[in-house]
Backbone bond lengths (Angstrom), bond angles and torsions (degrees), N, CA, C in turn:
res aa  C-N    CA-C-N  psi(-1)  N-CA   C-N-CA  omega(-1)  CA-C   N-CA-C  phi
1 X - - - 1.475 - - 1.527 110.98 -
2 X 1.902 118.89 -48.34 1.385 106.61 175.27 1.394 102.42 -73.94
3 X 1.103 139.26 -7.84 1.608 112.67 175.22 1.445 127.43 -72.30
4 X 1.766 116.33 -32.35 1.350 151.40 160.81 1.546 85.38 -39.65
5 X 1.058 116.67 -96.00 1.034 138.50 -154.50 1.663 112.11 -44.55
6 X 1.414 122.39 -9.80 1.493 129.78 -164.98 1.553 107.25 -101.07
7 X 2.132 80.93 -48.75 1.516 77.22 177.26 1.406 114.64 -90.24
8 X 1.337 135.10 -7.59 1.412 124.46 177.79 1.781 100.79 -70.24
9 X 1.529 121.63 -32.04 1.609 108.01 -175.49 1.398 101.38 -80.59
10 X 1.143 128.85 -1.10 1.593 130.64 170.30 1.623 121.16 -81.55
11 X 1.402 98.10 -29.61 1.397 107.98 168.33 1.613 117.44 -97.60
12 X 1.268 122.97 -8.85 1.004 124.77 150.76 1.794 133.04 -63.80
13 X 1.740 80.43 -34.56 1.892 78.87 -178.93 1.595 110.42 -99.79
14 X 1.280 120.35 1.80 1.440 107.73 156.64 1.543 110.19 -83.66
15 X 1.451 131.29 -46.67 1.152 105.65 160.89 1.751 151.61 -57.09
16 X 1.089 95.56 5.14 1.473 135.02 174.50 1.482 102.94 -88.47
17 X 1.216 101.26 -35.79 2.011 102.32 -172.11 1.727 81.03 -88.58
18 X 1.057 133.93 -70.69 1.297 122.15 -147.34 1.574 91.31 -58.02
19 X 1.115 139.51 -73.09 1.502 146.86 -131.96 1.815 92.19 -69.50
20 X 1.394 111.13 3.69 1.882 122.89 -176.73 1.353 107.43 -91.86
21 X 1.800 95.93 -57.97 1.008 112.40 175.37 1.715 128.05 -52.52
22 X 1.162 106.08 -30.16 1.387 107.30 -176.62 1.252 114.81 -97.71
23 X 1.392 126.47 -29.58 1.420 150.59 168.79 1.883 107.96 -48.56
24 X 1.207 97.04 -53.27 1.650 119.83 163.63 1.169 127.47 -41.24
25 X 1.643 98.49 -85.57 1.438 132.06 -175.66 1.424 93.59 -34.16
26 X 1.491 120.20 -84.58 1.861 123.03 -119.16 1.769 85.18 -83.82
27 X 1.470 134.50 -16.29 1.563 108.86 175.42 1.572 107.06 -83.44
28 X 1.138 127.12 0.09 1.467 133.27 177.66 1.924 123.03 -80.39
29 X 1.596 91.38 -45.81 1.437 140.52 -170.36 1.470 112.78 62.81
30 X 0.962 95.88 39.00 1.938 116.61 162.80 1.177 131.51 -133.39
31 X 1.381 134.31 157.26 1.559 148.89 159.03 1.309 97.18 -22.37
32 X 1.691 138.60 114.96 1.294 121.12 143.88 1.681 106.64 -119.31
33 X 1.771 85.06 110.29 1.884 85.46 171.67 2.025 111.51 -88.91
34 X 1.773 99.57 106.33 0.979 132.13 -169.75 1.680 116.75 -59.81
35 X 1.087 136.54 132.94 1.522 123.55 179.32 1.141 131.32 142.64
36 X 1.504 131.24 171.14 1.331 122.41 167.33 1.170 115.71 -93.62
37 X 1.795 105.06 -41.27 1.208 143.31 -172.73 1.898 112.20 -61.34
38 X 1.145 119.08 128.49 1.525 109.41 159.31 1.445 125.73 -25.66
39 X 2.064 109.95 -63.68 0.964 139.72 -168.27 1.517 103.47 -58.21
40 X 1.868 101.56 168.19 1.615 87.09 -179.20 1.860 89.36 -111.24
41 X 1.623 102.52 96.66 1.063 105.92 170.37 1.522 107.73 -162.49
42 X 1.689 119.46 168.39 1.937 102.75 -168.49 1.824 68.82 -142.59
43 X 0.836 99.04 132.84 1.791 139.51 180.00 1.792 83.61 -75.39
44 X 0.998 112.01 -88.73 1.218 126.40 -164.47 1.888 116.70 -44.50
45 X 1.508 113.86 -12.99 1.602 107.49 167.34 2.201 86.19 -100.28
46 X 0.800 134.65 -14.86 1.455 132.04 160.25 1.441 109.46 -54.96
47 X 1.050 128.40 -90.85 1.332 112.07 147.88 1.489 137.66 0.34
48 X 1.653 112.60 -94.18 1.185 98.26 167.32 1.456 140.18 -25.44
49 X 1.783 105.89 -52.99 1.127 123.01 173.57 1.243 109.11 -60.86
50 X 0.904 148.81 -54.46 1.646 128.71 172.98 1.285 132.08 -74.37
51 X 1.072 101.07 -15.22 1.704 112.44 140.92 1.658 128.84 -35.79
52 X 1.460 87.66 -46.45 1.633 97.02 172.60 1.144 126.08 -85.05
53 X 1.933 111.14 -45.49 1.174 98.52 -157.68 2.151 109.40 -100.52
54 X 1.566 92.85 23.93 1.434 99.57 179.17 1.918 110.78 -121.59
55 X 1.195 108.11 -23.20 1.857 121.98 -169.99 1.395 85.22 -92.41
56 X 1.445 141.37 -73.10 1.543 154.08 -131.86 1.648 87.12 -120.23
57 X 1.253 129.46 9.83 1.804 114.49 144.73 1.471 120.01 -51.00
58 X 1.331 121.13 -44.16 1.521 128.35 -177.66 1.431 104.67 -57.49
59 X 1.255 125.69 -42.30 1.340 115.29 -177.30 1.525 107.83 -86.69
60 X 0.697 159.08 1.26 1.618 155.60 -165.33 1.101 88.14 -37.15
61 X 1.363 135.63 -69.49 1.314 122.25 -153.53 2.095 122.36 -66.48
62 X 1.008 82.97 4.67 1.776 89.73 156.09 1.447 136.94 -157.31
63 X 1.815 98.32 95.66 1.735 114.21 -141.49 1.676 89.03 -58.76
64 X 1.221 139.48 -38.41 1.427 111.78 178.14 1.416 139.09 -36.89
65 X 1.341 90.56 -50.00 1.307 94.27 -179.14 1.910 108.49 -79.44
66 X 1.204 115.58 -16.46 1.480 112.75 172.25 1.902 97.21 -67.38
67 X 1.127 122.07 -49.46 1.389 132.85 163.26 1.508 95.79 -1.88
68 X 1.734 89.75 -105.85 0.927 144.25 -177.23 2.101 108.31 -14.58
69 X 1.452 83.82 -58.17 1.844 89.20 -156.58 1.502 79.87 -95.75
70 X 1.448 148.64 17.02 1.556 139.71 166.58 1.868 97.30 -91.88
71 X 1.853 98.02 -27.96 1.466 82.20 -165.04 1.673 96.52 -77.21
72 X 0.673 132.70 -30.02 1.878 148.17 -174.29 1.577 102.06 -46.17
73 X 1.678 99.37 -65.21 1.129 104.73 -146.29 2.039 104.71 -84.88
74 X 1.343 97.85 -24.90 1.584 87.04 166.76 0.851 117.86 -92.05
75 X 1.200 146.77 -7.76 1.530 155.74 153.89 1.505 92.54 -42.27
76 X 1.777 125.28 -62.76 1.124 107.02 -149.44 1.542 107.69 -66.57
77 X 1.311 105.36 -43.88 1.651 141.39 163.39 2.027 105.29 -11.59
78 X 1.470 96.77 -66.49 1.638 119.07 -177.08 1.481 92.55 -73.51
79 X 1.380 144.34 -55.64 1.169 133.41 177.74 1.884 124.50 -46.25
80 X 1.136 100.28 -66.75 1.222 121.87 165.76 1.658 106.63 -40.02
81 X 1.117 131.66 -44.31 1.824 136.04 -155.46 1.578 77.33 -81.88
82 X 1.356 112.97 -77.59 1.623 111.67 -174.76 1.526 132.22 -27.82
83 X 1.738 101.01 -53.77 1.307 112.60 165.85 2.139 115.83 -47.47
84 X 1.031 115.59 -55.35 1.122 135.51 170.75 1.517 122.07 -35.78
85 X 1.495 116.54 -63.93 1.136 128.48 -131.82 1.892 81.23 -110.64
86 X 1.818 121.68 -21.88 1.148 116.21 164.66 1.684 121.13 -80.08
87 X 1.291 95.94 -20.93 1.951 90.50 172.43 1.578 128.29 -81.57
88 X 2.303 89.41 -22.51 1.440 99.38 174.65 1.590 100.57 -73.03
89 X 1.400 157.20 -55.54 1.298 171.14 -138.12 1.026 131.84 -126.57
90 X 1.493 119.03 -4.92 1.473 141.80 165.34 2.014 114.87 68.68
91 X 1.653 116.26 15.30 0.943 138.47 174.07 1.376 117.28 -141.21
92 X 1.689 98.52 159.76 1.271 102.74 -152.88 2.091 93.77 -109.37
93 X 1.085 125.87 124.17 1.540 121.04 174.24 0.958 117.05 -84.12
94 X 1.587 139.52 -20.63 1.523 117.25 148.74 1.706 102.65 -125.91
95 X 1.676 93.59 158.64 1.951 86.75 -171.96 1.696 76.00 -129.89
96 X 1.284 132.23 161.74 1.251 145.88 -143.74 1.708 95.15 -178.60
97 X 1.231 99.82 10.68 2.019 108.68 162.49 1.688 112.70 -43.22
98 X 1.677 104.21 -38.27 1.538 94.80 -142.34 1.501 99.64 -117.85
99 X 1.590 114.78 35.01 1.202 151.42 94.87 1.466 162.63 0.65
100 X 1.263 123.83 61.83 1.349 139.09 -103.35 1.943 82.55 -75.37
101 X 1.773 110.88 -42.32 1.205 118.49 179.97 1.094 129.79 -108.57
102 X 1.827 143.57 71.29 0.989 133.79 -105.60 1.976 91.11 -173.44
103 X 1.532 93.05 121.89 1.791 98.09 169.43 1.432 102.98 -109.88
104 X 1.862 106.82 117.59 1.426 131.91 159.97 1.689 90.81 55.73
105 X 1.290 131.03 41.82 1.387 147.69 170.60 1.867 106.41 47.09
106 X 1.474 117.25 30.25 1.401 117.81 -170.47 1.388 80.00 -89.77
107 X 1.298 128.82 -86.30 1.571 141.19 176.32 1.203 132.86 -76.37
108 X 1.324 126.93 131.58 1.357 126.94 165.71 1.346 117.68 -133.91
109 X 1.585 111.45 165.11 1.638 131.89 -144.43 1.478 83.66 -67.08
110 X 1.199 127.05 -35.90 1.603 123.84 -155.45 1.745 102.21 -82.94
111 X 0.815 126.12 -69.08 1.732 137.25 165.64 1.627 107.69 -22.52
112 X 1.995 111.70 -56.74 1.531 116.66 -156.77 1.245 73.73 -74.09
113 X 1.631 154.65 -68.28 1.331 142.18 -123.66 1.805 93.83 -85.31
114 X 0.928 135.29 -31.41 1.808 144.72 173.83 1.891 84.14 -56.22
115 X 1.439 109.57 -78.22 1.495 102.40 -170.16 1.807 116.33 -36.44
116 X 1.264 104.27 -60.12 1.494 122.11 -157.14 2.144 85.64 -60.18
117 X 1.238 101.09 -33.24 1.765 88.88 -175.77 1.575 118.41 -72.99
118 X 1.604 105.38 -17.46 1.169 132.22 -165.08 1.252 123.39 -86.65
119 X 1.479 97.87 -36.30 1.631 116.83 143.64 1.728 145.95 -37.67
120 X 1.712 88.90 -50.10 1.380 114.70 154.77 1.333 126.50 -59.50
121 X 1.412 116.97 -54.09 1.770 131.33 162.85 1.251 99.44 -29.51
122 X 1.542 104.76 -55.72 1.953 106.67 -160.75 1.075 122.86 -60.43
123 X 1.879 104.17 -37.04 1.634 98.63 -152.63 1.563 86.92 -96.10
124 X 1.542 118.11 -35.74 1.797 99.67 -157.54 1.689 108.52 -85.86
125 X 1.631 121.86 -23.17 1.040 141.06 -163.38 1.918 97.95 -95.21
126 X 1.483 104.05 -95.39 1.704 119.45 -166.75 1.795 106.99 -42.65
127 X 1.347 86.21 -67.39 1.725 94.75 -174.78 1.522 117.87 -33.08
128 X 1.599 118.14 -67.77 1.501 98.83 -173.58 1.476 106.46 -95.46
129 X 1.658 122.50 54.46 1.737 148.25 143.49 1.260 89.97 -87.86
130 X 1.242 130.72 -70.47 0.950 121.31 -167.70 1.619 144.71 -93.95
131 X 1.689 94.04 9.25 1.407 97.40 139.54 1.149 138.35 -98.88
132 X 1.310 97.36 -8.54 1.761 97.92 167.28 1.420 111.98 -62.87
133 X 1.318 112.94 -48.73 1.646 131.37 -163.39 1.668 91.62 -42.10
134 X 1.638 109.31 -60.64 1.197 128.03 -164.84 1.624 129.61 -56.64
135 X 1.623 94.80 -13.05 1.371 92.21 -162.17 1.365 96.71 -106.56
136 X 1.309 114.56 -6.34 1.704 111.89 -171.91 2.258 105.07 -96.05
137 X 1.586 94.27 6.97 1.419 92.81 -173.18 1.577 89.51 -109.81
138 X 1.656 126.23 139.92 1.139 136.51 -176.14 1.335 118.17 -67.76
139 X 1.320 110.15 154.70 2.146 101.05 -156.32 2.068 108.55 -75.50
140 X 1.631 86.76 -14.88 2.099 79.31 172.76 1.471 97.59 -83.22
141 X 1.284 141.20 -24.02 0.964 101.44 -167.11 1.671 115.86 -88.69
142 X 1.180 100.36 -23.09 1.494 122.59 164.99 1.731 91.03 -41.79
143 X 0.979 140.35 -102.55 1.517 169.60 -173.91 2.001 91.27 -8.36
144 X 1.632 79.30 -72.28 2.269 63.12 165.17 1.040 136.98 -101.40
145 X 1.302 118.60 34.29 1.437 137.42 -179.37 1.934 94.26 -105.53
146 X 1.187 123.47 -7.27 1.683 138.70 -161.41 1.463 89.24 -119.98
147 X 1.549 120.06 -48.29 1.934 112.51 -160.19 2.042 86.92 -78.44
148 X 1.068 122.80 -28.78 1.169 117.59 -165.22 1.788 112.91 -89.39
149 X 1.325 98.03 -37.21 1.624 98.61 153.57 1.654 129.07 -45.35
150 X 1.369 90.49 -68.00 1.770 94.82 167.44 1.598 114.13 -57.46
151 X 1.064 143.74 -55.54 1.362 125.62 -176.20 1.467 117.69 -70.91
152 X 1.665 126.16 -17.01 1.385 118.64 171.12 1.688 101.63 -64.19
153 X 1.288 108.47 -59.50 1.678 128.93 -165.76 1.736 106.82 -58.08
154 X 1.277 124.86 -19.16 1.467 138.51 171.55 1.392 117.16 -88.64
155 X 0.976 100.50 -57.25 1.924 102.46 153.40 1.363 115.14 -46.58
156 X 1.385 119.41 -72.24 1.497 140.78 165.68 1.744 87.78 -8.41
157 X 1.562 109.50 -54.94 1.704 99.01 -140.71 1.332 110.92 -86.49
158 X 1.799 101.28 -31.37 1.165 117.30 -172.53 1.483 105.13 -65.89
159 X 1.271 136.70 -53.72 1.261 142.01 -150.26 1.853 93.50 -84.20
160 X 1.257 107.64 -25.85 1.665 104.20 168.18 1.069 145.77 -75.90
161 X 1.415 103.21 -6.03 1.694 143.04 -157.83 1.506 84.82 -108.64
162 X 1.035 106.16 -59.84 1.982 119.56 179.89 1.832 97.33 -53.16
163 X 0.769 107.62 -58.48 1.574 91.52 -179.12 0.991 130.26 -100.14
164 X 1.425 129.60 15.29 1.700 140.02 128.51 1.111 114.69 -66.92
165 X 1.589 129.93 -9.03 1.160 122.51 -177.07 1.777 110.42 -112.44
166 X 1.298 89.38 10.20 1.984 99.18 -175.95 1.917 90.29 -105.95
167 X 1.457 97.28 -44.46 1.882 110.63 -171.43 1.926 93.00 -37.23
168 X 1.848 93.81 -61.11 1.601 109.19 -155.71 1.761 92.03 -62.04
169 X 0.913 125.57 -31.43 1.650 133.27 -139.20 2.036 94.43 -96.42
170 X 1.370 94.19 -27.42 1.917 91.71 -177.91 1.594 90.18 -94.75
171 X 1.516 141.96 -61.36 1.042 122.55 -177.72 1.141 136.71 -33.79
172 X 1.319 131.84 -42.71 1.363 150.55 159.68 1.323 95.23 -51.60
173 X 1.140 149.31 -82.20 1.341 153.88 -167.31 1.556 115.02 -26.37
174 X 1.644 95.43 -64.32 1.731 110.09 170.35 1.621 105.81 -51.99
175 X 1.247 101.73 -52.04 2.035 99.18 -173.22 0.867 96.28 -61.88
176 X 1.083 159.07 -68.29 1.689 171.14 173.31 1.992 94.45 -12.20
177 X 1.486 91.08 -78.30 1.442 100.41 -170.86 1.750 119.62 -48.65
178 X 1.655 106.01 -39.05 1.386 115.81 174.26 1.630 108.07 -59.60
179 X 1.530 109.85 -44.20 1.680 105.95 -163.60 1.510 115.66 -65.21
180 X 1.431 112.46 -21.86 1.126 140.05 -165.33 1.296 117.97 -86.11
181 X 1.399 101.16 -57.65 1.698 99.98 158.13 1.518 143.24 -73.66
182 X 1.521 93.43 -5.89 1.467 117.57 -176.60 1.731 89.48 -78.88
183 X 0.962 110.37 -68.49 1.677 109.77 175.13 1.273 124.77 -5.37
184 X 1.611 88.99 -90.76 1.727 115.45 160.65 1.352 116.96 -41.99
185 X 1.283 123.95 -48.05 1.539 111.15 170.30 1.734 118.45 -48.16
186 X 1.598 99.04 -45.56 1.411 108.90 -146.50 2.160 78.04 -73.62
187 X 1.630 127.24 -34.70 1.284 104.73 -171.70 1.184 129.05 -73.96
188 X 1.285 110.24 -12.59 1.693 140.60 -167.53 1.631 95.62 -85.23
189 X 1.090 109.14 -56.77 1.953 112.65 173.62 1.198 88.98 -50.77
190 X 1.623 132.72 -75.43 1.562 116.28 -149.21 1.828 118.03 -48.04
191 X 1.479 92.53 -33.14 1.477 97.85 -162.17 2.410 109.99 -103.07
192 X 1.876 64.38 36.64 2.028 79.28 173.06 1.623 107.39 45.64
193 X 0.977 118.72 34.06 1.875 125.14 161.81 1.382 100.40 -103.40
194 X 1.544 91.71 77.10 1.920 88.92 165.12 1.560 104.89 -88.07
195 X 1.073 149.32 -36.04 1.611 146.15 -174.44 1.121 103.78 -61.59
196 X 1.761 119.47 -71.99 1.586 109.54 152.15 1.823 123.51 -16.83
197 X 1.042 118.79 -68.54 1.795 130.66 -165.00 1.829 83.21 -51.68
198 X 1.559 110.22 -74.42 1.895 99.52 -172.87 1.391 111.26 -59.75
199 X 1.242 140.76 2.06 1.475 111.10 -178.14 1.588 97.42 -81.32
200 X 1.666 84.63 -49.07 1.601 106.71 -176.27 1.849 122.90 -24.09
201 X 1.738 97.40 -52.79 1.388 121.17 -175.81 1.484 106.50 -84.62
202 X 1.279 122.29 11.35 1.583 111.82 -161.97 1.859 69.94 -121.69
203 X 1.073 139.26 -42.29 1.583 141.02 -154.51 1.596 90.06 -81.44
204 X 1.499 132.58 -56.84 1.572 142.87 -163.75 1.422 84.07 -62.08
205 X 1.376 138.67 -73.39 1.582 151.46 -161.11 1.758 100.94 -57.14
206 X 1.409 137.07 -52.61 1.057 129.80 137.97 1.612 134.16 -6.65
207 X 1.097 77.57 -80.62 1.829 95.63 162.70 1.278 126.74 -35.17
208 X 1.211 97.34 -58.21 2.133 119.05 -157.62 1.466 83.01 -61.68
209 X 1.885 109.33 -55.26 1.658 109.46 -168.89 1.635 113.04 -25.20
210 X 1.459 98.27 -57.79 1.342 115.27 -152.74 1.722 96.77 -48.10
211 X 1.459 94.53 -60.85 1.365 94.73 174.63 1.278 132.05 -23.09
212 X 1.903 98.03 -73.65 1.529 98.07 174.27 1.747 121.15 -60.87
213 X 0.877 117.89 3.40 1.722 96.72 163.57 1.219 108.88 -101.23
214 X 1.493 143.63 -0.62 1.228 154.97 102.28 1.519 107.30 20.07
215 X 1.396 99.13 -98.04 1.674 126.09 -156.40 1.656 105.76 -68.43
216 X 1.367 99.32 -46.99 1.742 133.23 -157.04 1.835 96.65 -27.35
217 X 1.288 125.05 -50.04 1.416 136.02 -162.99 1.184 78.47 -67.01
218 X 1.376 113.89 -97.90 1.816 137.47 -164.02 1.691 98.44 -25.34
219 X 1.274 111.98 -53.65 1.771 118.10 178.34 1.389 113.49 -47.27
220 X 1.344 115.18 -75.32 1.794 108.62 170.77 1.546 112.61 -59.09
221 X 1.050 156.84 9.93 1.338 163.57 149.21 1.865 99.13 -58.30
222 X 1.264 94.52 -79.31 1.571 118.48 -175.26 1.401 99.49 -43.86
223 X 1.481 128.97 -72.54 1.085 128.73 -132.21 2.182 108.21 -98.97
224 X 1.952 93.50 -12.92 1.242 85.50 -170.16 1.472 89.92 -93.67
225 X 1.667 147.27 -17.04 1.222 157.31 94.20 1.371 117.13 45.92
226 X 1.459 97.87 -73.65 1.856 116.21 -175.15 1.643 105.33 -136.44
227 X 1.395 106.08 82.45 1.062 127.06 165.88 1.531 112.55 -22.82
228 X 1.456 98.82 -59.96 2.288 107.80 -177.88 1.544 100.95 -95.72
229 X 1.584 107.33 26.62 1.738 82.95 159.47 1.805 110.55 -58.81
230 X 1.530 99.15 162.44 1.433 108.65 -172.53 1.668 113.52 -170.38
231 X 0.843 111.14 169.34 1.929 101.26 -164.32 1.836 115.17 -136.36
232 X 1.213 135.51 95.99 1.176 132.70 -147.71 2.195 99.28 -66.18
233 X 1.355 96.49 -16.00 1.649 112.21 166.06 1.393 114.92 -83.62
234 X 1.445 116.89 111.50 1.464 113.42 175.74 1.213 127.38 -82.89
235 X 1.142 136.83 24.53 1.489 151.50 133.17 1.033 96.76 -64.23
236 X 1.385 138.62 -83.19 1.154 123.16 -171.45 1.604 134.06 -72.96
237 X 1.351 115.96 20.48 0.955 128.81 165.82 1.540 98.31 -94.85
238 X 1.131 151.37 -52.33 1.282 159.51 -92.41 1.990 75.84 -126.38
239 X 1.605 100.50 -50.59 1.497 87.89 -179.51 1.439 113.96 -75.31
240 X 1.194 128.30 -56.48 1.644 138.39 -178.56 1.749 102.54 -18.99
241 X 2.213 107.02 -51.28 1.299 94.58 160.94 1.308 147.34 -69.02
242 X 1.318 80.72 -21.86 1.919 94.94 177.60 1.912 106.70 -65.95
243 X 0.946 143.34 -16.66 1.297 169.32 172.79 1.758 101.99 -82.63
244 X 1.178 135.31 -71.05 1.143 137.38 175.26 1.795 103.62 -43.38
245 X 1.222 96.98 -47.30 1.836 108.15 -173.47 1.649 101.46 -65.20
246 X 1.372 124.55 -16.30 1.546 117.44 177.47 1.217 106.38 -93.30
247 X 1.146 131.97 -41.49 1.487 122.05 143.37 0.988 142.70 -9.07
248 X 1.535 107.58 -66.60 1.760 115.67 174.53 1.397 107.74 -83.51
249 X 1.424 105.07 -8.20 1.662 90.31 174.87 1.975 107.61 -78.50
250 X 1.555 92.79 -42.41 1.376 90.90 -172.59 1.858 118.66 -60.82
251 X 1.413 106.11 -45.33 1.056 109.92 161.03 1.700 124.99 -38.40
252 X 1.430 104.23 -54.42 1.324 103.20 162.08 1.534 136.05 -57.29
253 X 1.176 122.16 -44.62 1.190 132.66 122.90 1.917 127.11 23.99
254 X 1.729 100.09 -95.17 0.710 126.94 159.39 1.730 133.46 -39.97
255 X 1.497 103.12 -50.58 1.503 98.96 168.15 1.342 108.37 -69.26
256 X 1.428 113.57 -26.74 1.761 91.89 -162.67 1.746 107.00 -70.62
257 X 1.698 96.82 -34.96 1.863 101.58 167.94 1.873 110.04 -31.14
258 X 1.556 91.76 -66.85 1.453 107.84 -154.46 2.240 100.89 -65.96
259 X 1.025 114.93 -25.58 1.650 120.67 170.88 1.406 104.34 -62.29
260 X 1.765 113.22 -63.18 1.509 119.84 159.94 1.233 129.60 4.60
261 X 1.939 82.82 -81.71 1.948 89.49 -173.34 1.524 113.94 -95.16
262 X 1.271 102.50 2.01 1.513 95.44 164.66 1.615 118.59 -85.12
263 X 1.319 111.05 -27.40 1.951 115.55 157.72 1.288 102.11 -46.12
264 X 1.568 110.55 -59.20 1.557 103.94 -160.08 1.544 101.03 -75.08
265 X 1.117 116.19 -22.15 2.127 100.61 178.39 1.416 103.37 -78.91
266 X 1.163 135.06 -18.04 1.233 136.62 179.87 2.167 110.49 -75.87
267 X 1.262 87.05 -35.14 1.629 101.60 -179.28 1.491 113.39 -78.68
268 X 1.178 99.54 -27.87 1.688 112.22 166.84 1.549 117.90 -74.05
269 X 1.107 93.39 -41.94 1.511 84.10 -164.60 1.589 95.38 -79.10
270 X 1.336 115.71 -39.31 1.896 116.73 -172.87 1.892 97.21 -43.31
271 X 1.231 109.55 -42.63 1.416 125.81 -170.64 1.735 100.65 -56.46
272 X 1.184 108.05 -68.52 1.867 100.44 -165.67 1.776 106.90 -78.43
273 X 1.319 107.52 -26.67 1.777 108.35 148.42 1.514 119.55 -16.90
274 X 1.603 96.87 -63.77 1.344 123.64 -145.08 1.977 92.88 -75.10
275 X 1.490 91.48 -68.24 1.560 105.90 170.20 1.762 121.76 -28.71
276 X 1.602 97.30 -36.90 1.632 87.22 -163.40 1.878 96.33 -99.16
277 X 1.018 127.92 -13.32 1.264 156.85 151.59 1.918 106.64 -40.81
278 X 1.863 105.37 -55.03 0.893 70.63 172.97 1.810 130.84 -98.07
């Protein structure tokens, strides 16, 4: 039964990653690899999903109310993860503010009613797919197909926890370093040490760098990840954008490379054109 049960929330949360992924992706019109997790999987529609198709099994026989108490209960589920995962990290990974129907932007009417339908998918549709699937595979192999789930997905968490906790741990650092030097600047100005004030700001700005090549990986992970991350602390909002802004720089960046060498393949080729031409 716990092996069923490991791998059905395992197959729940990759389909949870894809149905993110695509949900994401195509209003963006890019790749969005969705998650907290490295893996391409969300713990949290695993969860949900067995939420449904093991608590609200007794009722099957009246999909409303399976409806009904799927939209409740992952709502509370998605509420609760948010609440959590912003007191552990001091940011929020999805904000659902801008949201016409929406509590403290954790949940909204549009998302719980997707879940609560999603619920339905699971229990009358996925679920007995995937007990059939399950019952025709022999119970050892099931058994370490479950010990190997849990130790990828524990690793998965640990090493993700580790770098939400470096993300939260350099931001603070930079705010720290800015508030600090802002100070000192602002006492050094009063007392006419302007040469002092730029060395000062050229050594703090130094610094911050260091930082950001620090975070910079873990940062586009996070942030290209959760599009509405957002920070109820405006320091750390102030950075989260400052992070978004390395993004569009790099992105920017990048096209001007890719315009570049397409001038120069264009200049090349006009060139041996020209040559065999003449």
């Amino acid at each position: 039964m716990a092996d069923t049960v490991i791998i059905s929330f395992f197959l729940y949360s990759f389909l949870g990653y894809c149905c993110e992924v695509i949900y994401c992706s195509i209003p963006q019109k890019r790749f969005i690899n969705r998650g907290f997790l490295y893996g391409p999987y969300l713990p949290i529609y695993g969860f949900g999903s067995l939420i449904v198709t093991i608590l609200l099994d007794p009722l099957s026989s009246w999909p409303l109310a399976v409806f009904l108490l799927a939209f409740v209960l992952t709502s509370c589920l998605e509420y609760f993860t948010s609440w959590l995962l912003e007191k552990l990290f001091s940011v929020k990974l999805w904000d659902y503010s801008k949201h016409k129907v929406n509590i403290n932007g954790r949940v909204c009417l549009l998302n719980s009613t997707l879940f609560g339908l999603l619920g339905l998918f699971a229990e009358y549709v996925v679920q007995p797919g995937i007990d059939a699937l399950l019952a025709d595979i022999p119970r050892i192999a099931l058994h370490y197909a479950a010990i190997i789930i849990v130790a990828v997905v524990s690793s998965d968490t640990v090493l993700s926890v580790a770098k939400m906790k470096a993300f939260r741990d350099a931001l603070a650092r930079i705010r720290e370093l800015r508030t600090e030097a802002e100070e000192r600047l602002a006492a050094l100005q009063g007392e006419g040490k302007a040469e002092l004030a730029a060395e000062l700001r050229a050594r703090v700005e130094a610094t911050i760098e260091k930082y950001k090549d620090s975070v910079k990986s873990n940062a586009r992970h996070i942030v290209r990840s959760n599009p509405s991350i957002s920070s109820r602390n405006e320091a750390m909002q102030k950075q989260l954008d400052i992070i978004r802004s390395w993004a569009h720089d790099r992105k920017a960046l990048r096209a001007e490379y890719l315009a570049a060498r397409s001038a120069m393949d264009k200049e090349r080729f006009d060139q041996i054109r020209k040559t065999r031409n003449d």
